[in-house]
C-alpha positions in Angstrom: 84.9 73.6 95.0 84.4 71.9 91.5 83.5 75.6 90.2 86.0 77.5 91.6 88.6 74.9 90.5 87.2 75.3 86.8 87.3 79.2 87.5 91.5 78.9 89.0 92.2 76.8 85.8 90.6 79.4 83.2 92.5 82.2 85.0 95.3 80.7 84.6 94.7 79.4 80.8 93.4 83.5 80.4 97.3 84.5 81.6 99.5 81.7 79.6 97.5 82.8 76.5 97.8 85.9 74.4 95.4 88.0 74.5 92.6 88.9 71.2 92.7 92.3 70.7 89.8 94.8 71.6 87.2 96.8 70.2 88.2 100.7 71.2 86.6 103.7 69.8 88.3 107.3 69.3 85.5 110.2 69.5 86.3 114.4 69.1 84.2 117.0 69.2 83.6 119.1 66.3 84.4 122.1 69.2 87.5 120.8 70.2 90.7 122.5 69.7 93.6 121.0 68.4 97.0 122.3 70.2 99.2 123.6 67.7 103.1 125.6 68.2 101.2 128.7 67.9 98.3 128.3 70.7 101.0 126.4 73.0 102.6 128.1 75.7 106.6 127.6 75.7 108.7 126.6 78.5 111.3 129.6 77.6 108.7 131.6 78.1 107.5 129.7 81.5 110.2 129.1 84.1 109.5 125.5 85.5 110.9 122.5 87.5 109.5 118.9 87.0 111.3 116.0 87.9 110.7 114.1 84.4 111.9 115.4 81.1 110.2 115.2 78.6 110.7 114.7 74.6 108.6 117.7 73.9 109.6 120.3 76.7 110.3 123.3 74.3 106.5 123.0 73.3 104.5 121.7 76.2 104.3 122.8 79.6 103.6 119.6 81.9 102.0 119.6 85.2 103.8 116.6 86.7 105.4 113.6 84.8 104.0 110.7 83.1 105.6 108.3 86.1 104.1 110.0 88.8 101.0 110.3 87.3 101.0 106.8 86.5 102.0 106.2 90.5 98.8 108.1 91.9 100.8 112.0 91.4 101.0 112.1 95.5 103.4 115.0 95.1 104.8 117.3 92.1 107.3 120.2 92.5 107.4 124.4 91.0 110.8 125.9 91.6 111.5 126.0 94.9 107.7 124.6 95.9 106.7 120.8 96.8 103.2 120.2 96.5 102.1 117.0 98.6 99.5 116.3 100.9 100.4 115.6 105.0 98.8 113.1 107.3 97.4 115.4 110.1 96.0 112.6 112.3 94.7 109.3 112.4 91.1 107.8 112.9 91.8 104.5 114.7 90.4 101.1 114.8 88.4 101.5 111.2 87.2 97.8 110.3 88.4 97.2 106.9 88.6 93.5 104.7 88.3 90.3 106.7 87.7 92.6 109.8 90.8 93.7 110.2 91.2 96.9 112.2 93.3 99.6 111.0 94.1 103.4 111.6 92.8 105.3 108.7 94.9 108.6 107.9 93.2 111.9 107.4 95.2 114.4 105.0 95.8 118.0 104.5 97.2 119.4 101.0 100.0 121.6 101.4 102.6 123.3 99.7 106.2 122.9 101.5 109.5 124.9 100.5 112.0 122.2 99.6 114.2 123.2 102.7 111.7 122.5 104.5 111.5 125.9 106.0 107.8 126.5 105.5 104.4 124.9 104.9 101.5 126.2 103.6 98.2 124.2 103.8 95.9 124.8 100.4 92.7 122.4 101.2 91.6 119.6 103.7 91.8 116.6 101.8 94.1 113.8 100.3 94.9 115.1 97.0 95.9 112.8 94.4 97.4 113.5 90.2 98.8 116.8 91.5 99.6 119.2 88.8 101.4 122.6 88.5 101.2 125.0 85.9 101.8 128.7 86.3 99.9 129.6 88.8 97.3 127.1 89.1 97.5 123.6 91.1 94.6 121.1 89.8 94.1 117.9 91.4 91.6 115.3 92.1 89.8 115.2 95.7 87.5 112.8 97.3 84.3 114.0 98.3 81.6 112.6 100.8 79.9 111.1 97.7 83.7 108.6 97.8 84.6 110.1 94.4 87.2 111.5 93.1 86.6 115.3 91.3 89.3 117.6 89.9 89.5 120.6 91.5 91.8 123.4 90.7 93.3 126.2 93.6 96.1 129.3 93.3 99.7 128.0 94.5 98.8 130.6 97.0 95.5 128.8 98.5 92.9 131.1 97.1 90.4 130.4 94.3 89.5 127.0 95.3 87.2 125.8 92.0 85.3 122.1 91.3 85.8 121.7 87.6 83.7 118.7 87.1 81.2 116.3 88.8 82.1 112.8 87.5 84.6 110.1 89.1 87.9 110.9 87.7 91.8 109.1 87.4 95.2 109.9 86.1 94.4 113.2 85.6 97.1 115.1 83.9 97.5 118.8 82.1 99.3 120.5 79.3 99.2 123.7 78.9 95.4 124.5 79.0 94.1 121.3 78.5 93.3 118.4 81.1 93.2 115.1 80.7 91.6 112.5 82.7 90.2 109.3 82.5 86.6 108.1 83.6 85.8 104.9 86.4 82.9 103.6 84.6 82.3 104.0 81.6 86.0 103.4 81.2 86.7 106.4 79.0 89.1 109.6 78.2 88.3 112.8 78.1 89.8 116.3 78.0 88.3 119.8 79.4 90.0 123.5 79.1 91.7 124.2 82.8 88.6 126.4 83.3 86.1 123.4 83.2 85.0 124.0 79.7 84.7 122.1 76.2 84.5 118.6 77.7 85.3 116.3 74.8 85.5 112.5 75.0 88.8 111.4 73.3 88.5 107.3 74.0 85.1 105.1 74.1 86.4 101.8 75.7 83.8 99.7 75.2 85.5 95.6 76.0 87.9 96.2 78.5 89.5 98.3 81.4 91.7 101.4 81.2 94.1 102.2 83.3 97.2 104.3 83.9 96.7 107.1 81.7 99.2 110.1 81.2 100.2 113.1 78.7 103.6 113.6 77.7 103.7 116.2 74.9 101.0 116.1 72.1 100.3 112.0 72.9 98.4 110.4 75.8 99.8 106.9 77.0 97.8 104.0 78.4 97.4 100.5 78.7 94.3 98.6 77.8 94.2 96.2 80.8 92.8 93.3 79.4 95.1 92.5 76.9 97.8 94.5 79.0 99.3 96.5 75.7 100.1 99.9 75.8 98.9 102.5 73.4 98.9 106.1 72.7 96.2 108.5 71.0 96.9 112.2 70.1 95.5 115.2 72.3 93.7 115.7 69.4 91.6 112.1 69.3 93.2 111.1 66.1 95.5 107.9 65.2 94.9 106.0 68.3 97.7 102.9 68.2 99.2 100.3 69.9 103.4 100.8 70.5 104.5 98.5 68.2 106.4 96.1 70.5 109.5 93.9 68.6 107.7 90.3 67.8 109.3 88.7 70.7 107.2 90.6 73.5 104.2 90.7 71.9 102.5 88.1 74.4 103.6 90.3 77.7 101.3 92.5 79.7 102.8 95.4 80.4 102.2 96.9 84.1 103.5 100.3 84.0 105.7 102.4 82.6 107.1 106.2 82.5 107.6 108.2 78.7 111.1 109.9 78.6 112.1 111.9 75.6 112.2 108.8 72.9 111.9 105.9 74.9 109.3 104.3 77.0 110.4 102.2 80.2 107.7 99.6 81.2 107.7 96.8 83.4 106.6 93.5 82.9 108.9 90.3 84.0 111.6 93.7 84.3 112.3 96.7 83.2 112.5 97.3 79.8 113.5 100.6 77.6 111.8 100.5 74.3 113.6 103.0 71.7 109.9 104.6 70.0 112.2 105.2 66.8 114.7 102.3 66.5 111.7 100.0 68.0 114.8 98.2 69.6 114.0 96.9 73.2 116.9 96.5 75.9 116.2 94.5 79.3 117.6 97.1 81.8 116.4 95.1 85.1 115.4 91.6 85.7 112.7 90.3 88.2 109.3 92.0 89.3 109.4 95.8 89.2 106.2 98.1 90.5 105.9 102.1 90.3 108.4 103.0 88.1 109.7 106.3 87.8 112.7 107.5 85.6 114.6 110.7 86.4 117.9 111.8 84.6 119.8 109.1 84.4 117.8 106.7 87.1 115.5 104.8 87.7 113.1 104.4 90.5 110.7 101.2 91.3 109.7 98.9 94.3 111.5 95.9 93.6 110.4 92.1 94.2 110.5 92.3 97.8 108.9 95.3 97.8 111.2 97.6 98.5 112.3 101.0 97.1 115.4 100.5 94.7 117.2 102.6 92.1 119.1 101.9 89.0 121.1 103.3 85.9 119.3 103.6 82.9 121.9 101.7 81.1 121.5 98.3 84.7 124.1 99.6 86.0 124.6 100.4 90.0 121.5 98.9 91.0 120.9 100.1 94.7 118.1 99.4 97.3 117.2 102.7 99.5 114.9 101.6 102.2 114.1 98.2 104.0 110.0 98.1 103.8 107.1 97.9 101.5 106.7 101.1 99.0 104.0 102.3 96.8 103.1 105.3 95.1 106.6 106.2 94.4 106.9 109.8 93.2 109.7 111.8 92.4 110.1 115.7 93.1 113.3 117.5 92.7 115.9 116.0 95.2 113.4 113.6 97.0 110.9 110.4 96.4 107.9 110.3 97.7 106.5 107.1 98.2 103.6 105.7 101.0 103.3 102.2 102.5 100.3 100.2 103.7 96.2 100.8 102.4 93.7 98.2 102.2 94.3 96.4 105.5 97.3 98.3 107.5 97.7 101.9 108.2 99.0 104.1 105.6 102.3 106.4 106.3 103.8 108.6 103.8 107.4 109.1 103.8 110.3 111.0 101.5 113.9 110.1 101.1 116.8 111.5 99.2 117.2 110.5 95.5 120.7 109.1 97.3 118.8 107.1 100.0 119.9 109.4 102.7 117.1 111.6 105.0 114.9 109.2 105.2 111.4 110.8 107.0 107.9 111.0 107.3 105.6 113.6 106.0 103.4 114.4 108.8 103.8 113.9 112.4 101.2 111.7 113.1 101.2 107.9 114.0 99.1 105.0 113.7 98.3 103.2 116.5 99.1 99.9 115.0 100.5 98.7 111.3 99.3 95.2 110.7 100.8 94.3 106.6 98.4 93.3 103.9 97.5 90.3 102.7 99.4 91.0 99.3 102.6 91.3 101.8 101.7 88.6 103.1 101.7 86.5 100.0 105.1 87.7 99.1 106.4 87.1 102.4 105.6 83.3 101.9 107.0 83.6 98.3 110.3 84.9 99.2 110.3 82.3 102.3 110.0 79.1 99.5 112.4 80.9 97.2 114.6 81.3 99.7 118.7 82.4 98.4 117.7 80.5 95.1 116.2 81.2 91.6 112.7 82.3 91.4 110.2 79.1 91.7 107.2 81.3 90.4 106.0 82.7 87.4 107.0 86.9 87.5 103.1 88.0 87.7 100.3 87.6 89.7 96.8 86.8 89.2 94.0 88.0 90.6 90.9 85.7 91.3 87.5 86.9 93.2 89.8 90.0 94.7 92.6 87.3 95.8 96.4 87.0 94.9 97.7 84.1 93.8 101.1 83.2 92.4 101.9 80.1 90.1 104.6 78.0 90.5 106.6 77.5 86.8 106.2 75.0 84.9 103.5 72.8 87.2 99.7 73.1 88.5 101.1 74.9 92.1 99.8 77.7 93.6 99.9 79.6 96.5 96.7 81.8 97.3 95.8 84.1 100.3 93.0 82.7 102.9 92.4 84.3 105.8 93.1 86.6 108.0 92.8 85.2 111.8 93.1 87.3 114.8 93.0 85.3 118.8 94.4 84.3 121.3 97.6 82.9 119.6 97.8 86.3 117.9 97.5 88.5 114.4 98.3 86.3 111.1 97.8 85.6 107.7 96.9 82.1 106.5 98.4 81.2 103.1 97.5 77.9 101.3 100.2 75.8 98.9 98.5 73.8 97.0 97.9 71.6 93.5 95.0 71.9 91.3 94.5 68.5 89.9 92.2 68.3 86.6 89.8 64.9 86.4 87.6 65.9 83.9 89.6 67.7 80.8 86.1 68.9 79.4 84.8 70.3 82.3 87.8 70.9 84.2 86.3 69.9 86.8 88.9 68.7 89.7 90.8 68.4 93.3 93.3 70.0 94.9 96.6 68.3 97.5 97.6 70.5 99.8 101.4 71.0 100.1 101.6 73.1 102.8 100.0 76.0 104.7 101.8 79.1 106.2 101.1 81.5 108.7 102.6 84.7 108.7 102.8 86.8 111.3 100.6 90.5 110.8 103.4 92.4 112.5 106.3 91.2 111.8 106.0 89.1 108.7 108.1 85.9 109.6 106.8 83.1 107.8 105.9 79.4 109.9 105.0 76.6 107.6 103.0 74.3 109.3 104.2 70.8 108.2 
């Protein structure tokens, strides 16, 4: 107890501090090609449909956008073509953390006329950073090895091609470049779309990277141990931090979504941060996940996880669905977005931009949806915040591969347990508790327990109990 106590205080020291800044390394190869306006393909000359603008659309030809890259790319859209993958069936009662049993879902990738008039399946798998340009579709696949390779096909099924052999993320392409980034070592690289001319663009040698995208001639991502965002050129040169005004400098930023000059990002809210001007405007307040901007809105999972929209200016801020969303992707007219994972069955679904049409992509069901222990958390959250302010700090931490939220201003937590499953039923066990420090130098130390909750793994209500 005495050592994890020392570890929960030094997490929590690690998040109330800013953090030093890290070590990263920018590499090209001398083979490399640098994109230019005269070996760039225009979109005058290209007809195409993509559901985020982009600042440099006249000159680059983007496979999906920066948001739903940065969301997992579960879908993208050419003309009158959404490319997505389906749930085809369900393998049931797959153990998964703290023995939970859940219904895994096994995919098919298809193409699907927006009308919804046809379907055409390209490959058997769950593809993932979907990208279309002309008429190619490259995406990254999981193979028996439990990796993910990018692998490119025709829009019309044929051609099917493994471009590389290494575990890969947040793949993107422009024109006839992609982009991707590495597990371990956390790097970047870029390859032609025909597999060739690797080059490594980013050697990250102290911390994680993570949510990587293009948008024009720059690639976006966020260091994840000091949580700043920063951008490098196709190229490899003048690797930078966004300059963030002097009063944010100490945030983490989450995610975010590139559109024309300004970058949206979330960290206590969503922010839109003028990359000229440098000015920063607070568009929504509270806790905002999977971003997405299109036209004038934008898209996110709000604090009580559900899917909301909202003016880029905060204005008309509306909720569209009534449970957990993830993933949130947006194609044309529609959002795609999927619910559950780790420890409850996982069920894609699309709505209407307007909230209205609400279904789910595939016909199959899950023999049983038991929520996560990340729901779980939040469920006992919103229970002690009740109709009032916000008791806890806006961001979680996460400790041995545990949530925990902070209370403001005090030595409170909450932290998930367990998960318990007899004869009184399926629930989560959430612990409310205070870290008391005896020994400053050591920080060594007890805890007093407030309270414990269980929520229920159906239905979510919350019983605190004392």
């Amino acid at each position: 107890m005495k050592k994890l106590l020392a570890c929960i205080l030094s997490v929590l020291l690690l998040c109330s501090c800013s953090q030093e800044n890290k070590k990263i390394e920018t590499a090209v190869s001398d083979e490399s090609i640098t994109p230019t306006s005269d070996n760039l393909t225009s979109l005058t000359e290209n007809e195409y449909s993509k559901p985020e603008k982009n600042v440099n659309e006249i000159d680059y030809l983007l496979g999906n956008s920066t948001g739903n890259i940065v969301n997992g790319g579960i879908a993208t859209i050419q003309d009158d073509w959404i490319f997505c993958s389906i749930i085809e069936e369900y393998k049931h009662n797959v153990p998964s953390i703290n023995n939970i049993l859940i219904d895994v879902p096994i995919y098919g990738f298809y193409k699907i006329h927006a009308d919804g008039s046809e379907k055409i399946k390209l490959d058997d798998c769950d593809a993932t950073y979907i990208n279309v340009v002309n008429d190619w579709v490259y995406y990254a696949a999981t193979t028996d090895d439990y990796r993910n390779h990018i692998y490119k096909i025709k829009t019309d099924g044929t051609e099917k091609t493994l471009l590389n052999n290494e575990y890969c993320n947040y793949v993107s392409v422009c024109n006839d470049w992609i982009y991707y980034a590495s597990d371990y070592p956390p790097n970047i690289y870029k390859m032609r779309t025909d597999g060739t001319e690797k080059t490594l663009l980013i050697k990250e040698y102290n911390g994680l990277i993570k949510s990587v995208a293009t948008a024009g001639e720059w690639i976006y991502y966020i260091q994840n141990i000091e949580g700043k965002l920063y951008k490098i050129k196709t190229d490899g040169t003048e690797n930078v931090n966004i300059e963030m005004p002097s009063d944010f400098k100490n945030y983490h930023i989450f995610e975010y979504a590139v559109v024309d000059d300004c970058i949206y990002m979330s960290f206590d809210g969503i922010y839109k941060l003028s990359a000229s001007s440098k000015e920063i405007e607070k568009i929504s307040d509270g806790r905002c996940n999977y971003i997405v901007v299109d036209g004038d809105w934008i898209f996110y999972s709000g604090e009580n996880g559900c899917l909301y929209k909202i003016k880029t200016d905060g204005s008309e801020k509306t909720q569209l669905n009534n449970e957990y969303t993830e993933q949130i992707n947006v194609v044309g007219d529609y959002i795609f977005y999927r619910t559950g994972g780790i420890t409850e069955a996982q069920v894609q679904y699309r709505i209407r931009t307007d909230g209205t049409e609400l279904q789910k992509v595939g016909t199959a069901e899950p023999m049983k949806t038991i929520i996560s222990p990340g729901q779980a958390l939040n469920y006992v959250r919103n229970y002690i915040n009740g109709d009032g302010e916000d008791v806890f700090e806006p961001n979680d931490i996460s400790l041995g591969g545990e949530l925990i939220y902070k209370y403001k201003n005090t030595n409170y937590i909450i932290t998930y347990e367990r998960y318990i499953d007899d004869e009184s039923g399926k629930h989560h066990l959430i612990h409310d508790f205070e870290i008391v420090i005896d020994n400053e130098e050591t920080g060594e130390g007890h805890t007093i327990t407030a309270n414990w909750y269980q929520v229920d793994g159906i239905t979510g209500d919350v019983l605190p109990m004392f």
